[in-house]
C-alpha positions in Angstrom: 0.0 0.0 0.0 3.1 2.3 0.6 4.5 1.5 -2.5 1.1 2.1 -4.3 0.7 5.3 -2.8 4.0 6.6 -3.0 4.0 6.0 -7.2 0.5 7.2 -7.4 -1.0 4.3 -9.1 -5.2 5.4 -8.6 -4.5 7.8 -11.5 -3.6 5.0 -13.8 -6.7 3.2 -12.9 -9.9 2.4 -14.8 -11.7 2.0 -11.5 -11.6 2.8 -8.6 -10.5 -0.5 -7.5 -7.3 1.0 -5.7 -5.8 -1.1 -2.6 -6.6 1.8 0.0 -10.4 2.4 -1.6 -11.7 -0.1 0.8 -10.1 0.9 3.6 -12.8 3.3 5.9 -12.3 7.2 6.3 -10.2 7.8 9.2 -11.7 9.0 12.1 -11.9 13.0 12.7 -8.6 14.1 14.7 -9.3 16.9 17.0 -6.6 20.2 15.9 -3.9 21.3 19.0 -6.4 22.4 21.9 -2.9 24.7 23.5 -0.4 27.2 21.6 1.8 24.3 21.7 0.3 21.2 23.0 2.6 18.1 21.9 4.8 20.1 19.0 8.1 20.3 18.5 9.8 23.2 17.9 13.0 22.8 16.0 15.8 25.7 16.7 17.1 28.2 14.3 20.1 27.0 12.8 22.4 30.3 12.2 19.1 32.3 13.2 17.7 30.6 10.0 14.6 28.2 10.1 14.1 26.6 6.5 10.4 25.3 6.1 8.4 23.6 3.4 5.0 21.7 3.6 4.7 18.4 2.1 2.6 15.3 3.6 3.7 12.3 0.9 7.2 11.1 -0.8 7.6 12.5 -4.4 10.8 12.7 -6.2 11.4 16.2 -6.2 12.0 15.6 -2.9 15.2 14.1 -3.0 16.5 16.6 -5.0 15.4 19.2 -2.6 17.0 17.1 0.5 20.2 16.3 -1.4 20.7 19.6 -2.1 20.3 21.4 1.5 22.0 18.8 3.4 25.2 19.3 0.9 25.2 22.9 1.8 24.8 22.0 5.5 20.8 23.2 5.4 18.3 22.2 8.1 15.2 21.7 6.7 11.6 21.4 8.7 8.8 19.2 6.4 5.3 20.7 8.2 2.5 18.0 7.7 4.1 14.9 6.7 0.8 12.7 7.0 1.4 8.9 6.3 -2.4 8.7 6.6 -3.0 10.9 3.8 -1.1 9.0 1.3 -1.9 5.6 2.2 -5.7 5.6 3.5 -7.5 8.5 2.0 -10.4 8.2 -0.3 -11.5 11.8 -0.7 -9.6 13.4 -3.4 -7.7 16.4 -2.4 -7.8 19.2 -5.2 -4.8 21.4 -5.5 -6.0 24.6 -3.3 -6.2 22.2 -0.5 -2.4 22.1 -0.4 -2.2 25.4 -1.8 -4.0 26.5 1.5 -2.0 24.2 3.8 1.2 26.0 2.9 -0.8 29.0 4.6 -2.0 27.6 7.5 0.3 24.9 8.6 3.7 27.6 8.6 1.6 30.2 10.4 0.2 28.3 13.1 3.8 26.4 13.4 5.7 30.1 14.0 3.3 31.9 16.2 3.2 28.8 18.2 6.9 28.5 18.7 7.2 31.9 19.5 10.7 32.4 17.6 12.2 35.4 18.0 11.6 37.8 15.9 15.5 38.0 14.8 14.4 34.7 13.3 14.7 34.7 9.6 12.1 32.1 8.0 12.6 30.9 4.6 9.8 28.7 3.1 10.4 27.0 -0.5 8.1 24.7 -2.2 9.2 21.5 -2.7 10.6 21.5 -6.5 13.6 23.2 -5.6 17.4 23.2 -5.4 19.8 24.9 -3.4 23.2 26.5 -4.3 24.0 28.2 -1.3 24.0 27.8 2.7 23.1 29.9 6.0 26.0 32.3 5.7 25.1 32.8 2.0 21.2 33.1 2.7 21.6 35.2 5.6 23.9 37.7 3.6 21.6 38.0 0.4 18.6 38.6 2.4 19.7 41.5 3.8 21.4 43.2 0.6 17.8 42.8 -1.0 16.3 43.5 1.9 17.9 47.1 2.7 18.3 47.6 -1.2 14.1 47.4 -1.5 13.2 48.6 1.9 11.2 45.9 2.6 11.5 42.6 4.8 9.3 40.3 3.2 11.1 38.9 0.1 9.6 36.9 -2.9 10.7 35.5 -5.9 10.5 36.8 -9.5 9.4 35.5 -12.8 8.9 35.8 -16.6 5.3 36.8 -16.3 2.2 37.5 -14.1 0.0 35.1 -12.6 -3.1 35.4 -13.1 -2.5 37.1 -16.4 -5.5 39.5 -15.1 -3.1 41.5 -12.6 -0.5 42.1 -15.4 -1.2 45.9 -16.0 -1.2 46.4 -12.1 2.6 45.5 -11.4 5.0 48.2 -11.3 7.7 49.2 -13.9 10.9 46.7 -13.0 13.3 48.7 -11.3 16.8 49.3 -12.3 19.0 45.8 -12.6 15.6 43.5 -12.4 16.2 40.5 -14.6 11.8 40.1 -14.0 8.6 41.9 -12.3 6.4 39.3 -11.6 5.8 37.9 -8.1 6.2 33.7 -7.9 4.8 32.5 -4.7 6.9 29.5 -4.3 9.4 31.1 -2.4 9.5 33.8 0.1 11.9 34.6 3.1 11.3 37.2 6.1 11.4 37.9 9.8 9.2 35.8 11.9 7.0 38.5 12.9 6.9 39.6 9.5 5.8 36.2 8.2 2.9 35.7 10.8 1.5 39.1 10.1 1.9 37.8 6.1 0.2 34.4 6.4 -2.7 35.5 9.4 -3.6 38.4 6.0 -3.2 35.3 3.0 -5.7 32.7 5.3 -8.5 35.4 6.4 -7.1 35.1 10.4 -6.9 38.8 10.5 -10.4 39.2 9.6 -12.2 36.4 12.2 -11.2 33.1 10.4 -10.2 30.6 13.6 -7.2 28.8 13.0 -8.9 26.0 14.8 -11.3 25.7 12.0 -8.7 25.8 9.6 -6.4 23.0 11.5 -9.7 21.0 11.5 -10.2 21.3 7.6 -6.6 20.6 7.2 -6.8 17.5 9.2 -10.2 16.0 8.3 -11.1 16.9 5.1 -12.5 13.4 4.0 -14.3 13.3 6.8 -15.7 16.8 6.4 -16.3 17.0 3.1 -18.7 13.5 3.1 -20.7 15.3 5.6 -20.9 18.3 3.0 -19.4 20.5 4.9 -17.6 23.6 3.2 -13.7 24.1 3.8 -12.3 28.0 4.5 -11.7 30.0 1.6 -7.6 29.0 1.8 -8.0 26.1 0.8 -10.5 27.3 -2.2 -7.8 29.9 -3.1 -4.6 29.6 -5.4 -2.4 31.3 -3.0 -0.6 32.8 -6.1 -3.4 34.7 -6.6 -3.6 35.9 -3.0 0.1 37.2 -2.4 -0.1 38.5 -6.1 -3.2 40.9 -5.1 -1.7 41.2 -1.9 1.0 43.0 -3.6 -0.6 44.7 -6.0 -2.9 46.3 -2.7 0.1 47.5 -1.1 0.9 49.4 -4.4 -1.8 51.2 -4.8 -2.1 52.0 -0.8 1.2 53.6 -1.3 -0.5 56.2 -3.1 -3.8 56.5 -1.8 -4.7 57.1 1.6 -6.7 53.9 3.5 -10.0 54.0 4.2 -12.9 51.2 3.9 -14.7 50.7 0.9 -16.3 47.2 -0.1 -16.4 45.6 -3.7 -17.0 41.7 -5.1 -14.7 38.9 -5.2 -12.2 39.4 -7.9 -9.0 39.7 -9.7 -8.6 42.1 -12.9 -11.4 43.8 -13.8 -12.4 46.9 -15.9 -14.4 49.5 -13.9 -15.5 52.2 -16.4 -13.9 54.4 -18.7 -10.4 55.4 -17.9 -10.2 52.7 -15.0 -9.4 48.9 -14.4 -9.7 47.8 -11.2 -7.9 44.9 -9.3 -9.9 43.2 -6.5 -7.3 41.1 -4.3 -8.1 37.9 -2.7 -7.3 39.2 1.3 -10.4 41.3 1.2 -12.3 41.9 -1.5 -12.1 45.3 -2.0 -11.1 46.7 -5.4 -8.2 49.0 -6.5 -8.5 51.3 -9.2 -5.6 52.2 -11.8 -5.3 54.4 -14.9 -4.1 52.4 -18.1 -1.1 54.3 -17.9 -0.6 52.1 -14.1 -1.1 55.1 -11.8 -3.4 54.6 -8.7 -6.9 56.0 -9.0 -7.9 57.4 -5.0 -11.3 58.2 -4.4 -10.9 58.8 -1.1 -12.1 56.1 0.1 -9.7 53.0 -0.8 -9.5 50.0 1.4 -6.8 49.6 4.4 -3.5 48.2 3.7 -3.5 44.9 5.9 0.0 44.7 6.6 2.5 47.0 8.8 5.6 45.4 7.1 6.4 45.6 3.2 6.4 43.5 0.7 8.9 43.3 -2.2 10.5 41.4 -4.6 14.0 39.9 -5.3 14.5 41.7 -8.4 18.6 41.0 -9.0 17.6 37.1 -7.9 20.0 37.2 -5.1 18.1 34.7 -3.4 16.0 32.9 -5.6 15.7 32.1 -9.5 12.5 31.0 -11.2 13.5 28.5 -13.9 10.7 28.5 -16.6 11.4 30.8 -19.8 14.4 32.3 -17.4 16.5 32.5 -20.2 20.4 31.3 -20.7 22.6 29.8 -18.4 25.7 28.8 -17.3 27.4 26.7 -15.0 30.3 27.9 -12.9 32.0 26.3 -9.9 29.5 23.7 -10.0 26.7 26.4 -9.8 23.7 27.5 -11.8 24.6 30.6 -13.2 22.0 33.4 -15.2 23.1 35.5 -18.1 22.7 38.3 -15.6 25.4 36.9 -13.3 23.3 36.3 -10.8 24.2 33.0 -9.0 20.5 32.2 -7.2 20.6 30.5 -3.9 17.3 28.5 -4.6 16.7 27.0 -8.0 12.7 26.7 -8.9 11.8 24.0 -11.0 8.3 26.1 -11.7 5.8 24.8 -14.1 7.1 22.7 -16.9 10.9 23.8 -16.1 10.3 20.1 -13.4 10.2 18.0 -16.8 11.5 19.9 -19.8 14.7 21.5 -21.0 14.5 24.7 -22.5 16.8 25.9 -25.7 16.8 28.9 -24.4 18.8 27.7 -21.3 21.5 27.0 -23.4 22.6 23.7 -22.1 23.7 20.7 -24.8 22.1 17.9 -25.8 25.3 15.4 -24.3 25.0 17.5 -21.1 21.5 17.0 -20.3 20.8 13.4 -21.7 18.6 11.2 -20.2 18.1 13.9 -17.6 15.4 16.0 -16.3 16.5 19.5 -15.1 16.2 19.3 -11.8 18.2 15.6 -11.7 20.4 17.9 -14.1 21.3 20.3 -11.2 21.2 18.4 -8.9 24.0 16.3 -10.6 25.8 19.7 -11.5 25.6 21.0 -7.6 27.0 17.1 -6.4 30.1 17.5 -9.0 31.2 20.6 -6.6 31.9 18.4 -3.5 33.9 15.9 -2.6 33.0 12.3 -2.4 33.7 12.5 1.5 31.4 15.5 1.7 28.3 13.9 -0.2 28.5 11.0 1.9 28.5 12.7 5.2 25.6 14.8 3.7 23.6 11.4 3.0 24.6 10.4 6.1 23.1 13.4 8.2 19.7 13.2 6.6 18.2 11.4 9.8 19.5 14.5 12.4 19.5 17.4 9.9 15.9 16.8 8.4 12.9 17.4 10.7 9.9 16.4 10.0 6.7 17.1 11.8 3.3 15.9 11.6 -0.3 17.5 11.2 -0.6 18.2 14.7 3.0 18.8 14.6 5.0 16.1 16.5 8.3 14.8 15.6 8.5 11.7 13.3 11.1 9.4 12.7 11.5 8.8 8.8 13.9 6.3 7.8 17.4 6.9 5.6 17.6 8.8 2.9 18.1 6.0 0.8 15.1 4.2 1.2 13.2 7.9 0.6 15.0 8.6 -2.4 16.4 5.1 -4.3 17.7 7.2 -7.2 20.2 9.1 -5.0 21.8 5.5 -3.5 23.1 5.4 -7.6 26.4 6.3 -8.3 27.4 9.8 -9.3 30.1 10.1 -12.3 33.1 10.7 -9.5 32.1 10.1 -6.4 32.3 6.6 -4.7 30.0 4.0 -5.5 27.7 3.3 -2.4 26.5 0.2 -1.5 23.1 0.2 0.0 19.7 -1.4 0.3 16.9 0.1 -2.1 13.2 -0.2 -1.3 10.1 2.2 -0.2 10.3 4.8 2.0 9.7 3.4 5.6 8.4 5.4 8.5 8.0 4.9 12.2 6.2 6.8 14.4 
């Protein structure tokens, strides 16, 4: 059943005959009743905490782990659930874990009670690192002080949803793109809570208990017919998309209250188009030439911290249509000569080279690109240093479950068989292959 699950089989099925459809719905697990009943709180490493929500194996994965132990990283998986994978029988759709990358980091953060010195960087899963703590740590705050801003996300090639295109500002000077990417964002713990309690509809009188208890039964909930929170109906894209285009136009406007449908890109009349952001609901007006229309009565700004983008990819690189590269030192390098610290494999960048990124057909054979830089980061260490890297996976990697407890996953190699393989010089390494095992 492990093995089924883990390779995703159901979707290959003419039935739904799968080996965990007979099994009965779980019963209903009651969400943390304390701020931190049973959780473990893992400590900043380097006043760094690295998070990333994921409840099932999947091989991007392994490239994500390979990556951040090499480089001495110490990552924290929120809402590893074995359950999910192996015994549910109410499909999940995609907002569901779009939402739980809200919900699980924010109630995880306030909970702990981190300092607020604490930087938090949260990745998605299809990613690769290039760079560790001292390197993080040092390009946060260049882009940081450079933007005036503490809340830092990633860039790409175009807008998403394609209706808040004409709402994004001009790129500055030395921006490679414009466009915020939700996949990976990095700020101060106090920072980040006030973000995430905006993005899940907390601020506003959304429980976090009610969202836990979605999170964690929503087969049960959902064959009773009843409706999940708006997080987990949400493409959290669009949400810190809006969220940024409302901070834009309360920069020029002053706040009032001023109410308006759900939305995204709209046209409002001659001479206007209007934006209506996901956090609220309240529309913001722009010319077509992209300046703020202020009728006097625009809706608050949510946050008291800033949001920006890291325009010179300091930090992080969105791969898809990112144009030509190079590698260097064993390194992913742009055109720009920007070396990015995280690599995401966004969109169809997880399965399919690009021309454009100017790699040969010899290099990348029988490769996809993220096994490709993967491969290219592994070539810059020694064969001592990737083995004690495999090695560490047990104490560097912490993973948590829904209600936040501290699992014990077995090795690395029984995660991730295709890393046990030998890389073209390192040492062969001799170990057993078979699924990922966990005990609790």
């Amino acid at each position: 059943r492990q093995r089924w699950a883990r390779l995703n089989c159901n979707k290959y099925l003419r039935t739904s005959a799968a080996p965990a459809a007979a099994l009965p719905l779980p019963e209903e697990r009651q969400p943390p009743t304390g701020p931190r009943e049973g959780m473990h709180c893992v400590p900043p490493t380097d006043g760094v905490l690295i998070l990333l929500v994921s409840d099932r194996p999947n091989p991007f994965l392994c490239h994500y782990f390979a990556s951040a132990l090499l480089h001495g990283l110490r990552p924290t998986v929120l809402g590893w659930d074995r359950a999910s994978w192996i015994r549910d029988t109410v499909p999940k759709p995609w907002t569901y874990h779009l939402g739980a990358k809200q919900v699980l980091p924010l109630h995880y953060l306030r909970s702990c009670a981190y300092d607020n010195s604490t930087l938090v960087l949260f990745t998605d899963h299809d990613v690769i690192f290039q760079g560790g703590y001292v390197q993080l740590r040092r390009a946060y705050g260049e882009a940081a002080a450079e933007m005036g801003a503490p809340i830092l996300f990633s860039t790409e090639i175009d807008s998403f949803p394609a209706s808040l295109k004409p709402f994004y500002p001009p790129k500055p000077p030395g921006a490679t793109f414009r466009f915020l990417n939700s996949g990976m964002w990095m700020a101060p713990v106090g920072a980040a809570i006030e973000l995430l309690s905006s993005t899940t509809h907390e601020a506003v009188g959304v429980s976090m208990t009610s969202m836990l208890a979605t999170y964690l039964n929503w087969g049960p909930l959902r064959a009773r017919g009843v409706q999940p929170q708006q997080v987990y109906v949400d493409n959290d894209q669009d949400t810190y998309a809006g969220l940024f285009i409302a901070q834009r136009h309360a920069r020029s406007c002053p706040s009032a209250a001023a109410a308006s449908s759900r939305g995204l890109g709209r046209l409002a009349g001659a001479g206007r188009l209007c934006a209506t952001p996901l956090h609220d609901g309240r529309a913001r007006c722009f010319s077509p030439g992209g300046r703020a229309r202020c009728s006097g009565a625009e809706p608050r700004w949510p946050l008291q911290h800033a949001i920006s983008l890291d325009y010179k990819m300091r930090l992080f690189e969105n791969l898809y249509h990112a144009g030509r590269h190079s590698i260097v030192n064993g390194r992913l390098q742009h055109s720009t000569g920007s070396f990015p610290l995280v690599v995401h494999f966004n969109g169809p960048a997880k399965v399919a080279f690009e021309q454009q990124w100017g790699f040969s057909q010899q290099d990348v054979a029988e490769l996809t690109p993220p096994r490709f830089v993967r491969k290219t980061v592994l070539r810059g260490f020694s064969s001592d240093e990737r083995a004690a890297a495999q090695s560490s996976f047990g104490s560097a990697v912490t993973f948590l479950d829904p209600l936040f407890r501290r699992l014990e996953v077995a090795p690395l190699e029984f995660m991730c068989e295709e890393l046990v393989r030998p890389v073209p010089g390192g040492r062969k390494n001799m170990t057993r292959r078979g699924a990922m095992v966990q005990r609790t």
